[in-house]
C-alpha positions as YAML, in Angstrom:
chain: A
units: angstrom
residues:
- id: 1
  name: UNK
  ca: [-87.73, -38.95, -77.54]
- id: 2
  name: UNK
  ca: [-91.51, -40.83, -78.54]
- id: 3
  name: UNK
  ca: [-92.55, -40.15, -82.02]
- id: 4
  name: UNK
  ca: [-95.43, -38.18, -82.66]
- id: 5
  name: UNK
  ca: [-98.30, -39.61, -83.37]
- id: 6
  name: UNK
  ca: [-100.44, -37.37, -87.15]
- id: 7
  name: UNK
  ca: [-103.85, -38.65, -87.88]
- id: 8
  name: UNK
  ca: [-104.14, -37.72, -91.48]
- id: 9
  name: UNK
  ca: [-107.40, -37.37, -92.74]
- id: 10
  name: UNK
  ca: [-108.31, -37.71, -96.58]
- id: 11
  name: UNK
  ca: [-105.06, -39.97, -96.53]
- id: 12
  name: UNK
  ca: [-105.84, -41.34, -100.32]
- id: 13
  name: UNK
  ca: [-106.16, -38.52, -101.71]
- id: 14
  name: UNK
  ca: [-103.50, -36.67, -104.65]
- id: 15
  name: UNK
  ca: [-102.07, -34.30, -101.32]
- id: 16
  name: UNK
  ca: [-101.92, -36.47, -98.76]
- id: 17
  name: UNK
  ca: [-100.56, -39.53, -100.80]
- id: 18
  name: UNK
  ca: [-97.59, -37.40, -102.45]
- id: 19
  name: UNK
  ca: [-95.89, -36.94, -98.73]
- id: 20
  name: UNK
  ca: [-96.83, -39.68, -96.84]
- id: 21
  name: UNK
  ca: [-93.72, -41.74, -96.92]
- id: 22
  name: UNK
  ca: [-92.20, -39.07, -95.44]
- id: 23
  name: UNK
  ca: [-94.54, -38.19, -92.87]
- id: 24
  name: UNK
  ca: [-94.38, -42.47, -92.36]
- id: 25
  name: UNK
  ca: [-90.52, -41.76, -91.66]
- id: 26
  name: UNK
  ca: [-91.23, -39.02, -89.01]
- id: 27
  name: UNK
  ca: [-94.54, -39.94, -87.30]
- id: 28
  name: UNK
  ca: [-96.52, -42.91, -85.67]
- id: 29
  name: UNK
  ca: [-99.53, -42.22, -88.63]
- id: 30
  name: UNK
  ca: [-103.69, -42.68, -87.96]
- id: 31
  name: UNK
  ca: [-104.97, -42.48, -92.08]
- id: 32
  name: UNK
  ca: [-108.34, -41.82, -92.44]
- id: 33
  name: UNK
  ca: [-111.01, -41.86, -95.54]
- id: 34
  name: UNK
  ca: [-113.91, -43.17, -97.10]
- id: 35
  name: UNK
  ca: [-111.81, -45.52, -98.94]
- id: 36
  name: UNK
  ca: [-108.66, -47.73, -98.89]
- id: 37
  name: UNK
  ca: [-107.63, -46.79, -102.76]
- id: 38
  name: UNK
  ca: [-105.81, -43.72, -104.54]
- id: 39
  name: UNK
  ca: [-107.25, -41.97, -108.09]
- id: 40
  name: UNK
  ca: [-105.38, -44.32, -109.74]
- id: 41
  name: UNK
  ca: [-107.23, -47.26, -108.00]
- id: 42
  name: UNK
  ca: [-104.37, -48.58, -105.69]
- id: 43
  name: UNK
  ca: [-104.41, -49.31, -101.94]
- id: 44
  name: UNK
  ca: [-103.27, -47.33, -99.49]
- id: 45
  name: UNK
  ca: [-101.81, -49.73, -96.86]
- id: 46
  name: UNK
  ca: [-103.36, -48.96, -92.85]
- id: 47
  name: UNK
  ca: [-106.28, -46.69, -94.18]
- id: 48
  name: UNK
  ca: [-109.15, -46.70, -91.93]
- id: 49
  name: UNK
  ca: [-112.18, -46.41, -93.72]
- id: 50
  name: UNK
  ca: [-114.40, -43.56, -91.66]
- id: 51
  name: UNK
  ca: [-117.02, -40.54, -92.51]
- id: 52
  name: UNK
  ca: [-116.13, -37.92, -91.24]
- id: 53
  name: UNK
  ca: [-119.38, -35.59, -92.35]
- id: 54
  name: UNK
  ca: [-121.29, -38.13, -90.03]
- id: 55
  name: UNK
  ca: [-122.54, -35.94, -87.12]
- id: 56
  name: UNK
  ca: [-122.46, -38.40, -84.19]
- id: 57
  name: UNK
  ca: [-118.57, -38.22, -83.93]
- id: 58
  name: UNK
  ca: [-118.54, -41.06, -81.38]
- id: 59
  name: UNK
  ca: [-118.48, -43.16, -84.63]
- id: 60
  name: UNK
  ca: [-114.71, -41.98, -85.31]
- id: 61
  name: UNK
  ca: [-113.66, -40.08, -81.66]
- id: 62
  name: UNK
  ca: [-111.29, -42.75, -80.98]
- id: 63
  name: UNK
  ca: [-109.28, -42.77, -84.02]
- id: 64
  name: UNK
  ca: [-108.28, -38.87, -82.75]
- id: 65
  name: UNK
  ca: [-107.72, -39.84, -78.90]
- id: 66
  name: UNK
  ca: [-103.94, -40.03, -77.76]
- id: 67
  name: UNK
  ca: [-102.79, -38.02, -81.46]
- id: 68
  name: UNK
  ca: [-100.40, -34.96, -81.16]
- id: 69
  name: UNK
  ca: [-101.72, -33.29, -84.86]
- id: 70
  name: UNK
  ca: [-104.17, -33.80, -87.12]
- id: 71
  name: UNK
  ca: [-103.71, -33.12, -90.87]
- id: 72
  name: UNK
  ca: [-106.92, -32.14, -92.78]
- id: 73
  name: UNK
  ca: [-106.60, -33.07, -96.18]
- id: 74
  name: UNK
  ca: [-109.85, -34.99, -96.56]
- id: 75
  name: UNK
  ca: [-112.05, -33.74, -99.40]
- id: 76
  name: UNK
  ca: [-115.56, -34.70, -101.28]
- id: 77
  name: UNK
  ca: [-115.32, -34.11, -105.31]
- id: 78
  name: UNK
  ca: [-118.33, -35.38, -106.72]
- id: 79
  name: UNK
  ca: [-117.64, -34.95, -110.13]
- id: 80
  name: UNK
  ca: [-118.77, -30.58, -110.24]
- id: 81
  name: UNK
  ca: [-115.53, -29.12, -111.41]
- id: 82
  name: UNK
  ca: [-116.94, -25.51, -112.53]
- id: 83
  name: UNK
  ca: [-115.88, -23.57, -109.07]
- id: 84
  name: UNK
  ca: [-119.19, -21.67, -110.03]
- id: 85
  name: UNK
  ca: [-121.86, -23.98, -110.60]
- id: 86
  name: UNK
  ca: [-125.07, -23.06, -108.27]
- id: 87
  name: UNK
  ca: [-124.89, -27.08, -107.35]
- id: 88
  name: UNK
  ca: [-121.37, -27.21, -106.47]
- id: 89
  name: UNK
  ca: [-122.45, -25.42, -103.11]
- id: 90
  name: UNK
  ca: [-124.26, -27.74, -101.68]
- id: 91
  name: UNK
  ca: [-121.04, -30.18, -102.07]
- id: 92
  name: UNK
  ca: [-118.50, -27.25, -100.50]
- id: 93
  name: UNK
  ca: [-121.38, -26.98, -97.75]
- id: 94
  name: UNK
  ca: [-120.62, -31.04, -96.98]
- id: 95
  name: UNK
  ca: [-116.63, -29.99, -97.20]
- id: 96
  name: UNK
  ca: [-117.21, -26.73, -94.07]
- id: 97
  name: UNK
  ca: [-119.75, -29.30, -92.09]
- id: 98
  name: UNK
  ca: [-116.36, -31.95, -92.82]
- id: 99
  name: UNK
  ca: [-114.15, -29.29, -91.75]
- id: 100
  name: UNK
  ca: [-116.18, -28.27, -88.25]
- id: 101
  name: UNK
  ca: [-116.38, -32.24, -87.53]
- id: 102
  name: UNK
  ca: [-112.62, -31.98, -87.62]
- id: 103
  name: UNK
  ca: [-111.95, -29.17, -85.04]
- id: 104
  name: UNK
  ca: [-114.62, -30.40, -82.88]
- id: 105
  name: UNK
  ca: [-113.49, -33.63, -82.67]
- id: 106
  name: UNK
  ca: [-109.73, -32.40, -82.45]
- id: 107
  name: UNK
  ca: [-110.94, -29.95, -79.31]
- id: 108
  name: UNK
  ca: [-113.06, -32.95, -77.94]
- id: 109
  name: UNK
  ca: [-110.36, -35.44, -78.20]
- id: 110
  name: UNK
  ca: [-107.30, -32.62, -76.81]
- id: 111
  name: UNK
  ca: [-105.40, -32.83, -79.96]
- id: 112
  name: UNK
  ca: [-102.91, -30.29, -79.40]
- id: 113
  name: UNK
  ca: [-102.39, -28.79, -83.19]
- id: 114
  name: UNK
  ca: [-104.31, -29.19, -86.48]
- id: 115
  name: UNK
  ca: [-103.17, -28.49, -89.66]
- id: 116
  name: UNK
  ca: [-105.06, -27.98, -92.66]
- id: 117
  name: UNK
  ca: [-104.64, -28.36, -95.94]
- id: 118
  name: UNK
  ca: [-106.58, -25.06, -97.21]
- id: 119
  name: UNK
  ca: [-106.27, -23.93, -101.17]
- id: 120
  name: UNK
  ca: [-104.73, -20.38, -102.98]
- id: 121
  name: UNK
  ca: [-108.26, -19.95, -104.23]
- id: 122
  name: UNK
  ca: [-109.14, -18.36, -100.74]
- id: 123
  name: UNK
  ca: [-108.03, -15.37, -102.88]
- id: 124
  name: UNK
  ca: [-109.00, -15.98, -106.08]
- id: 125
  name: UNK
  ca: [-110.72, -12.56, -106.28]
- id: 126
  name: UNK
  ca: [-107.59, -11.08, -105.92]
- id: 127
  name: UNK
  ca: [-106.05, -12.65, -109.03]
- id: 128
  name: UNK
  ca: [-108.45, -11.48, -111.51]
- id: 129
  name: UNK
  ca: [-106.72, -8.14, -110.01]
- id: 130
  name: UNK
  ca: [-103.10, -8.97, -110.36]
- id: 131
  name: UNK
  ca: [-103.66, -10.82, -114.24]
- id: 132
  name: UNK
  ca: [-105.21, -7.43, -115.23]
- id: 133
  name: UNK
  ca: [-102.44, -5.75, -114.15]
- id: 134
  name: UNK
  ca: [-104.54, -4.08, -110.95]
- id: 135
  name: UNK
  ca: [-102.40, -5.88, -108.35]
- id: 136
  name: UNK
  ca: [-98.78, -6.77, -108.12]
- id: 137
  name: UNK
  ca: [-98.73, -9.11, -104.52]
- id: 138
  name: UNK
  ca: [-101.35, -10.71, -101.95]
- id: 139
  name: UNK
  ca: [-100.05, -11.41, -98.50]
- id: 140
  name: UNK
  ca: [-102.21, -13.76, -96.22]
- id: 141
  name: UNK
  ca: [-102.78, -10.38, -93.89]
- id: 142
  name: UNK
  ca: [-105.60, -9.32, -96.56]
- id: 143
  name: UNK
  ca: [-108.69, -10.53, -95.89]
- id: 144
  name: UNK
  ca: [-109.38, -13.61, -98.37]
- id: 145
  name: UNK
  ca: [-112.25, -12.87, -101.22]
- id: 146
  name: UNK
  ca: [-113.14, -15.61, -103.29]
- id: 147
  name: UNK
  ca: [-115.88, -15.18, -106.51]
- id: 148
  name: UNK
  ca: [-116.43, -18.90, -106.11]
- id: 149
  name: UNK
  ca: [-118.10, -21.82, -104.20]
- id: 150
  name: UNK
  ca: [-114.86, -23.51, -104.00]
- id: 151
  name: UNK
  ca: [-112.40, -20.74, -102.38]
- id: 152
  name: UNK
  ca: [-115.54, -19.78, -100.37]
- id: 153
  name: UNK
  ca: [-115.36, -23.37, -98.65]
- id: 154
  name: UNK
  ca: [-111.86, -22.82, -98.13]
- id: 155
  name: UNK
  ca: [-112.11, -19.20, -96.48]
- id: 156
  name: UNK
  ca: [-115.25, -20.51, -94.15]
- id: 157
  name: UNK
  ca: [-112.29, -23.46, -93.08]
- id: 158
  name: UNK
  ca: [-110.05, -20.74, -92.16]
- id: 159
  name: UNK
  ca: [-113.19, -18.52, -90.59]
- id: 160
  name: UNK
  ca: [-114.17, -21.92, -88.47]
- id: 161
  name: UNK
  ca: [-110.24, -22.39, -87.61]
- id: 162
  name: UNK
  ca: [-109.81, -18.95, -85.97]
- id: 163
  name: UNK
  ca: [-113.41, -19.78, -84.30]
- id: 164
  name: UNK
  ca: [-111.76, -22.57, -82.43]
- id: 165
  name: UNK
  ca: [-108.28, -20.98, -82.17]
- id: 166
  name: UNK
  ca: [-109.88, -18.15, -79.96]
- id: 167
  name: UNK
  ca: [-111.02, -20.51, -77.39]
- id: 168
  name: UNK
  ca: [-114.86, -19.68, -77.05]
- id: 169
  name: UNK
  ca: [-115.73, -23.07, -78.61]
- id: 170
  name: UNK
  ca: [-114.89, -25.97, -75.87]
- id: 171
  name: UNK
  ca: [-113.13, -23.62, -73.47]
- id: 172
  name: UNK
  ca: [-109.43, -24.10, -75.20]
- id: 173
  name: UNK
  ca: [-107.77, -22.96, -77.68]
- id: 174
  name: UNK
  ca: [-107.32, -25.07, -80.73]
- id: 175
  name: UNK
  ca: [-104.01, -24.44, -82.35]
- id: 176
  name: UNK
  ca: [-104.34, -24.12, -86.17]
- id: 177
  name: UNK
  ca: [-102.86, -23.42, -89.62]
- id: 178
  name: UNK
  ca: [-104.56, -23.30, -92.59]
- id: 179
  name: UNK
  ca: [-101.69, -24.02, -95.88]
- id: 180
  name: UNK
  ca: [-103.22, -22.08, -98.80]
- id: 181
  name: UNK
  ca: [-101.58, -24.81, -101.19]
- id: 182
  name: UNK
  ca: [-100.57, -23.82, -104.82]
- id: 183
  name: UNK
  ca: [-99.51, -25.72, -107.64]
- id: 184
  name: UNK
  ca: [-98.43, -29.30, -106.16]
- id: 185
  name: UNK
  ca: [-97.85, -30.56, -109.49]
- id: 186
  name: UNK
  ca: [-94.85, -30.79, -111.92]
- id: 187
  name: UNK
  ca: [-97.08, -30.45, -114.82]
- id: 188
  name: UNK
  ca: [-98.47, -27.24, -114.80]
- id: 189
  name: UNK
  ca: [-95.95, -25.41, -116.98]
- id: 190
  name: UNK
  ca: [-96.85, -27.68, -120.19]
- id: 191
  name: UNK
  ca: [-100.16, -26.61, -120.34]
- id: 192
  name: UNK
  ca: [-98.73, -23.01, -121.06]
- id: 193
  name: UNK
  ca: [-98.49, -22.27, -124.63]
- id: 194
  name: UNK
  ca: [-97.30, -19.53, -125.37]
- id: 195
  name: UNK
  ca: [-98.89, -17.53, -122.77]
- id: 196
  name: UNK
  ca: [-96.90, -15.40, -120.48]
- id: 197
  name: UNK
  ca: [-98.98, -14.96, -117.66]
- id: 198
  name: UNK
  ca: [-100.36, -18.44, -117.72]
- id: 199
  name: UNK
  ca: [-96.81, -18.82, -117.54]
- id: 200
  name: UNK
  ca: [-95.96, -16.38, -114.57]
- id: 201
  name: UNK
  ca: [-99.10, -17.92, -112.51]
- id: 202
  name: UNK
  ca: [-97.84, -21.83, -113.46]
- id: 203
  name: UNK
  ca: [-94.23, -20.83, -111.89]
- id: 204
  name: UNK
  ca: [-95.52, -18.64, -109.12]
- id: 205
  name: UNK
  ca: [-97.95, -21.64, -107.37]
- id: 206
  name: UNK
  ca: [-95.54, -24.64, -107.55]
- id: 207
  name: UNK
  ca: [-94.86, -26.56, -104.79]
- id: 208
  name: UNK
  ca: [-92.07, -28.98, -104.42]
- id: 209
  name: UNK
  ca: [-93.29, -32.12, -102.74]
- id: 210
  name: UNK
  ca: [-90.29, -31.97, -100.09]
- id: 211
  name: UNK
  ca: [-91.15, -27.68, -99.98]
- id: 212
  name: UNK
  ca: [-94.64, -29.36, -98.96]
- id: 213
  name: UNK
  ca: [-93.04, -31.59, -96.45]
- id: 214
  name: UNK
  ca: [-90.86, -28.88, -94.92]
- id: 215
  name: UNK
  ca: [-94.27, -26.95, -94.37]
- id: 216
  name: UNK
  ca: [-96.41, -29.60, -92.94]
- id: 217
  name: UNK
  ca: [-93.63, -30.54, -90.40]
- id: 218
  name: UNK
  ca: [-92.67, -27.26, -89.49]
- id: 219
  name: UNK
  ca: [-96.47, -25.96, -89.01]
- id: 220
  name: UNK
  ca: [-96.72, -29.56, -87.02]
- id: 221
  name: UNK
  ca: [-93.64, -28.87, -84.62]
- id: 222
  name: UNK
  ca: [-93.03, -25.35, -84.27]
- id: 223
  name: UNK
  ca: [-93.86, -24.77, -80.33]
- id: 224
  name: UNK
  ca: [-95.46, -21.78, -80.32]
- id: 225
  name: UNK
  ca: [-97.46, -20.07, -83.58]
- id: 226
  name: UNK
  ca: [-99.41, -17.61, -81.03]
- id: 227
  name: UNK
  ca: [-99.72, -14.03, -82.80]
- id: 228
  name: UNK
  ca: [-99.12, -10.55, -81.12]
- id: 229
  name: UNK
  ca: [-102.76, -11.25, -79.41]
- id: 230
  name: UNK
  ca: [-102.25, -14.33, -78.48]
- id: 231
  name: UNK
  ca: [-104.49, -16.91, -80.95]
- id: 232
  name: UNK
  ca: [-102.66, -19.78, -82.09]
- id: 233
  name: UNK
  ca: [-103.90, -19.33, -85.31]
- id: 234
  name: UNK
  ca: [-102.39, -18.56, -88.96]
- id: 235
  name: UNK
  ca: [-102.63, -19.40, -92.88]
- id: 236
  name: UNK
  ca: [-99.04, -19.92, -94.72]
- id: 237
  name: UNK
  ca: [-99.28, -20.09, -99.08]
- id: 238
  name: UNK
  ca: [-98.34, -23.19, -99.78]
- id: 239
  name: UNK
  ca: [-95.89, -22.93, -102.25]
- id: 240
  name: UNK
  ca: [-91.78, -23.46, -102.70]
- id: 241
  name: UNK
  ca: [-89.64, -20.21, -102.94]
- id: 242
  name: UNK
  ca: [-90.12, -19.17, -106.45]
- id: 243
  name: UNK
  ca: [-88.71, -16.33, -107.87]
- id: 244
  name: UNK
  ca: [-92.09, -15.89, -109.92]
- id: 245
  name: UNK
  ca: [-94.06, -15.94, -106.57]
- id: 246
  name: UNK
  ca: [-96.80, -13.51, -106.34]
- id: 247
  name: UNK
  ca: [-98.30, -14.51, -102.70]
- id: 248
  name: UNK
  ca: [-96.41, -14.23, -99.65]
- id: 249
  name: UNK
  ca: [-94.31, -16.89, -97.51]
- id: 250
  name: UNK
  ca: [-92.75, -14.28, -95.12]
- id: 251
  name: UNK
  ca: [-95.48, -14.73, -92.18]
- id: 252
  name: UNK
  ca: [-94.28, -18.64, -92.98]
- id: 253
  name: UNK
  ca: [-91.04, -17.80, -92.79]
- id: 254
  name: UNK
  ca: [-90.88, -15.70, -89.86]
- id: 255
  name: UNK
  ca: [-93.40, -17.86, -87.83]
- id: 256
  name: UNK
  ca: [-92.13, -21.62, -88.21]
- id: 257
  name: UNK
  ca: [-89.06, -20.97, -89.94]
- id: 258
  name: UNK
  ca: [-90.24, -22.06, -93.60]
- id: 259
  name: UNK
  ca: [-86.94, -22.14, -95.70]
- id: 260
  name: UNK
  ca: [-87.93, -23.47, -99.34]
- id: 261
  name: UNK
  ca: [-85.20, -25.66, -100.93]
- id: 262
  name: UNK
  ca: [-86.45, -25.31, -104.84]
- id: 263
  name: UNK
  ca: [-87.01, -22.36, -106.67]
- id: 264
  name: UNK
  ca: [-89.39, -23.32, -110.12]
- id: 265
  name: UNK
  ca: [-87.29, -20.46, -111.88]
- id: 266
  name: UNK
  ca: [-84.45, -23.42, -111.68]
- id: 267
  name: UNK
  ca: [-86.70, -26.40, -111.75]
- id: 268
  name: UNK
  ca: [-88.31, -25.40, -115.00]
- id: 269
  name: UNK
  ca: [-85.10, -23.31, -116.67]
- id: 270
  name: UNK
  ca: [-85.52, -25.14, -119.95]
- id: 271
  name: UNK
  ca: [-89.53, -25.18, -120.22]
- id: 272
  name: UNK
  ca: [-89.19, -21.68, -119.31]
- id: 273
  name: UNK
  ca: [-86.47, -21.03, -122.54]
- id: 274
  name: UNK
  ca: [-88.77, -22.56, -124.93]
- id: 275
  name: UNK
  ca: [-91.98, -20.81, -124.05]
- id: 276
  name: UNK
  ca: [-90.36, -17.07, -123.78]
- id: 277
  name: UNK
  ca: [-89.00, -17.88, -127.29]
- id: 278
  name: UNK
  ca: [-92.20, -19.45, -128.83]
- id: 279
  name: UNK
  ca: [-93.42, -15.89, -127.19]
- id: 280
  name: UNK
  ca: [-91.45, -13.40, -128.69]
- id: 281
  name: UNK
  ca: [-91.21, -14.93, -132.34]
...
């Protein structure tokens, strides 16, 4: 059987980088970004360097002809970190123009699935809720609310996705799934303190880098992600199977057969000793 062949795009960035030796192992890969180089200033060996907010898509069509999936992890951060700043919208404006290059090109090109790499803070509203002890659980059935520029970007991604996955744009329907990714970092339970929810939240959004690679390949391979009406279209949390979790894998789960292998509960056992004592002294 051929290999698949991923275009991944925003392949230098901190979520792409983290998996893709083992995407390497699985799939003939197409990397695209602006640049060749990582954060940390180091190249990332095959990148092509292409823009992918440039409107005349001839200028990078190719690179998508003859793939199986695309993976959207590509990304502008141009230094406005406050999810709330008035000026950060114009930059998560560039990021949904980025985003409906993507899925045009994808339907253009006949790119059978793409996969994107969306963010929890489609629902941020919803945790303001559940740390004030309004809300216990979201699922990704509730319609995602965000109270910043940031999640906004990453809800109009999913609004665009379904757009495409219905069929009326380019006459087919573009598979897609949107991963609402947590906490794909090892670090976030030393910022803490002695914080309990700070705590809860740290445990509930990690994400295992082979949990992430388990989700990416399954929402790449799974044959058919059509829902009771018939759109290929769905968004999956992106986190491992914690025990802390308070958003939803069962959709994941049920739909591509998601089966977490790490639990932060167990990853984090000792952090998690010395911060509940620190607590109750």
């Amino acid at each position: 059987m051929s290999r698949r062949r991923l275009l991944v795009t925003g392949a230098t960035g901190t979520i792409a980088t983290r998996i893709l030796p083992d995407l390497a192992e699985r799939y003939d890969l197409v990397l695209l970004d602006v640049k060749s180089t990582d954060r940390e200033g180091n190249t990332v060996e095959g990148v092509i360097e292409a823009d992918l907010l440039d409107r005349n898509r001839d200028n990078y069509r190719s690179h998508f002809e003859g793939v199986d999936a695309v993976l959207h992890c590509a990304f502008i951060q141009d230094g406005h970190f406050d999810y709330y700043d008035p000026d950060r919208f114009w930059m998560e404006n560039d990021n949904v123009r980025m985003a409906y290059n993507v899925m045009q090109v994808c339907q253009e090109a006949d790119v059978r699935r793409l996969v994107v790499m969306s963010s929890n803070h489609a629902s941020d509203y919803y945790e303001h809720l559940i740390w004030g002890d309004k809300m216990e659980f979201v699922t990704p059935e509730m319609i995602p609310l965000s109270d910043n520029f940031y999640g906004w970007a990453k809800v109009s991604y999913e609004s665009l996705g379904f757009v495409f996955a219905c069929g009326g744009a380019g006459g087919r329907k573009l598979q897609n799934v949107h991963l609402r990714i947590g906490g794909p970092r090892e670090t976030d339970i030393d910022n803490c303190g002695t914080d309990l929810k700070k705590m809860h939240r740290a445990l509930g959004a990690y994400l295992s880098v082979r949990d992430e690679v388990q989700l990416v390949v399954k929402s790449i391979e799974t044959d058919d992600i059509e829902d009771a009406n018939g759109i290929p279209f769905h968004a999956f949390y992106g986190i491992s199977g914690n025990t802390h979790r308070f958003w939803s894998i069962q959709n994941a789960r049920d739909v591509i057969g998601y089966s977490p292998e790490d639990d932060s509960a167990v990853r984090f056992a000792d952090k998690i000793q010395v911060i509940t004592n620190a607590a109750t002294e």
